[in-house]
N, C-alpha and C positions, 0 to 999 in steps of 0.2 A: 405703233408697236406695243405700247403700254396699252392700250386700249384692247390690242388685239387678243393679249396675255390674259387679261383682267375678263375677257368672255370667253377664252378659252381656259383658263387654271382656275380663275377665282370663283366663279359659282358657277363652271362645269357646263355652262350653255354651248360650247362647241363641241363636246363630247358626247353631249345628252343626244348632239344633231347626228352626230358618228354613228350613233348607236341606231338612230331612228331610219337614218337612211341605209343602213345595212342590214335589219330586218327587211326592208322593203325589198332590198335585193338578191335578198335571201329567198324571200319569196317569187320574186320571177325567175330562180334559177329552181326554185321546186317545180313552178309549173311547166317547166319544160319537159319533164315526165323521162328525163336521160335523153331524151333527146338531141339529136347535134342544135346548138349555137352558136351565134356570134355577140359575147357578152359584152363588146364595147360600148355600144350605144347605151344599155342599161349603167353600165358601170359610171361616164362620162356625165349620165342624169345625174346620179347621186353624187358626185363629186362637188358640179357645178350648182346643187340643190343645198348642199354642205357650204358655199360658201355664198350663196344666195340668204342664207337664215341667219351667218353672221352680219353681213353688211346690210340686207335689209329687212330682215326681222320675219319673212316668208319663204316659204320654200313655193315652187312651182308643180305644175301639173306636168306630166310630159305631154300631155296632148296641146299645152301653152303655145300658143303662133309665134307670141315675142319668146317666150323662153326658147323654141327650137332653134331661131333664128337666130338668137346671142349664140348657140352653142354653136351653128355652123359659123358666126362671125369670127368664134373665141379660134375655134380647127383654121379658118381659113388664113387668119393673121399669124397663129403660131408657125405654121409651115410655110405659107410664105418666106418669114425669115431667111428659111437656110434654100430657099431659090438662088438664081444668077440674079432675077429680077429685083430679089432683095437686096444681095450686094450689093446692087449697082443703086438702088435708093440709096443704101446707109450711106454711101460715096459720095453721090452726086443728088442730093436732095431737091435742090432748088429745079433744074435739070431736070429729074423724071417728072416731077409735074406740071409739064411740058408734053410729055410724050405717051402716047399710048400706051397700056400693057395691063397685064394682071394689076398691079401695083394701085389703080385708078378702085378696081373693087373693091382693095383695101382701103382708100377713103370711104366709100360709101359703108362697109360695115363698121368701121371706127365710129362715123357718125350715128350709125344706128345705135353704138353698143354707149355713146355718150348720152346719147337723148333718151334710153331706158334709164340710165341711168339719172338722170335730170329730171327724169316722169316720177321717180322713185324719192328722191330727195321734194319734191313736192310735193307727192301724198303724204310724207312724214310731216311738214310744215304745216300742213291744211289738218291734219290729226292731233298736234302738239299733245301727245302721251305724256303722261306724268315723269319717271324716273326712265331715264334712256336705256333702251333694250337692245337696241343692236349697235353699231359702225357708225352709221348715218345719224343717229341721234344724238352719239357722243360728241360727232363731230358739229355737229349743228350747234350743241353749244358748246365745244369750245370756240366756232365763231362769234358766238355772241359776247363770250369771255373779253373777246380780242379786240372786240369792235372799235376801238378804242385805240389800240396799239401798232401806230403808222409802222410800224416792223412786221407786223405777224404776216407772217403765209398763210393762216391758217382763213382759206377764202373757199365760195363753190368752186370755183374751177378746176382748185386742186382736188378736194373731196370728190368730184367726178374722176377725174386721173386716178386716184387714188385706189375708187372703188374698181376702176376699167383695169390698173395692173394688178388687184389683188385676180379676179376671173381669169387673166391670159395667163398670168402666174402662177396660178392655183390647180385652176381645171386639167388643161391638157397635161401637164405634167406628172400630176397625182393619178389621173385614170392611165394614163402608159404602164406606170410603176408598178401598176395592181395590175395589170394585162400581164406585164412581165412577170408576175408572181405565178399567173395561174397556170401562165405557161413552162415556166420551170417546175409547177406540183408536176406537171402533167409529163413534163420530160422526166423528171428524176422521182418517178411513186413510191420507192423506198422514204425518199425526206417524206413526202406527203403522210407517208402510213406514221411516220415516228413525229411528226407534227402533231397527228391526230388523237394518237396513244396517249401524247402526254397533255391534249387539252383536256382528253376525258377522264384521264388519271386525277388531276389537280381540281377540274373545276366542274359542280354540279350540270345537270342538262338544262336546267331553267336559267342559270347564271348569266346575264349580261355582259358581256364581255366590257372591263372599262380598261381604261391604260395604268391604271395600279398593279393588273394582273400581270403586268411583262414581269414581275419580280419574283414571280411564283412559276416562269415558264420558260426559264432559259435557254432551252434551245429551239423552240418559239422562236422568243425574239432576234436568237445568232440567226434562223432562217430569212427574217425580214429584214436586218441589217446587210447580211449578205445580198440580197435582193436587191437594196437598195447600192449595193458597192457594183455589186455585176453587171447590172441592169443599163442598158443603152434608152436612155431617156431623153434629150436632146442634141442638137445636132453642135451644139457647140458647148467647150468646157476642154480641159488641158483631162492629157493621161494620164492613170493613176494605177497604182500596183499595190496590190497585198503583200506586205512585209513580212508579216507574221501569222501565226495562225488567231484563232479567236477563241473563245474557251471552250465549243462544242465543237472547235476542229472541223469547220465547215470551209473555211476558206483555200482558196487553190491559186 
């Protein structure tokens, strides 16, 4: 987490990805020309591209074989969980892998989504880069830090795990959250138009949007928080209620 903080605040290498991969999608929602689509797939890329350039220092193509394939493995394990067939795994462990089912594909793309990852901590090994730039680097040495210290955890097989719950964790989560954003502009176009008024009001047309701006765009930000209070994003988590209002008076 220190590590994660230090390339996300400290010299702005995860934001600088924020920024980069949101032009980009900026741009496939121009070229749609108003036309109807279905923004998931693009949205889901840059999510999982955003946390592909923290942990291994690249972003991908979308026409990538292995990158599409993480991203159906990343879809197909998140939802699994909240199946029958997953309950009945988290239950009875030993048991389902015994027995046929969905459950069985989920091995095989776990293993796929370790062994890209195990492909990836080995190009960084075979490169030995100067001063570490991403996740993998840091962690590499803090193995070598450790090498030493019959206590430490700090081993590959965790750094694999590590890097495999940041993507299941990361992805499907973050691209829902933005799905649910656009589809509440699209339900409620009064926020949308007062959203819009006040980023053109506050912030020049060339301006890069960074996260220092939430303090200049307050009901902005009430709109994304909100979003983030409303918003049905997984299938598990306890209920939760707006007590009060919030200072733009958005919440209900």
């Amino acid at each position: 987490m220190t590590i994660i903080r230090s390339l996300g605040f400290g010299k702005n290498i995860l934001e600088h990805q924020i920024q980069t991969e949101a032009s980009h999608l900026l741009g496939i929602f121009a070229n749609t020309k108003g036309r109807p689509f279905n923004p998931r797939t693009s949205i889901v890329h840059a999510i999982a591209n955003v946390i592909c350039a923290v942990v291994f220092g690249h972003r991908f193509s979308s026409e990538d074989e292995s990158f599409g394939k993480l991203l159906k493995a990343v879809y197909f394990v998140i939802y699994f969980q909240a199946t029958i067939w997953g309950r009945m795994y988290d239950a009875f462990p030993w048991l389902m892998h015994h027995f046929p089912g969905p459950h069985q594909k989920v091995f095989t793309y776990n293993d796929f989504m370790h062994n890209l990852v195990r492909n990836e901590v080995q190009m960084h090994e075979r490169e030995k880069a100067g001063d570490p730039q991403d996740l993998i680097d840091f962690y590499l040495t803090q193995i070598a830090k450790t090498k030493d210290d019959p206590t430490s955890t700090f081993n590959k097989d965790n750094m694999v795990q590590t890097v495999v719950d940041l993507l299941l964790g990361g992805t499907e989560t973050t691209s829902t959250t933005l799905l649910w954003a656009l589809l509440y502009m699209v339900q409620y176009p009064e926020i949308q138009e007062r959203v819009q008024r006040e980023i053109e009001a506050v912030l020049e047309p060339s301006h890069v949007i960074s996260y220092e701006d939430h303090k200049r765009l307050p009901y902005t930000n009430a709109v994304i928080h909100e979003t983030l209070r409303y918003s049905n994003i997984t299938s598990v988590g306890v209920p939760r209620l707006c007590e009060e209002y919030n200072f733009a008076g958005l919440s209900h």
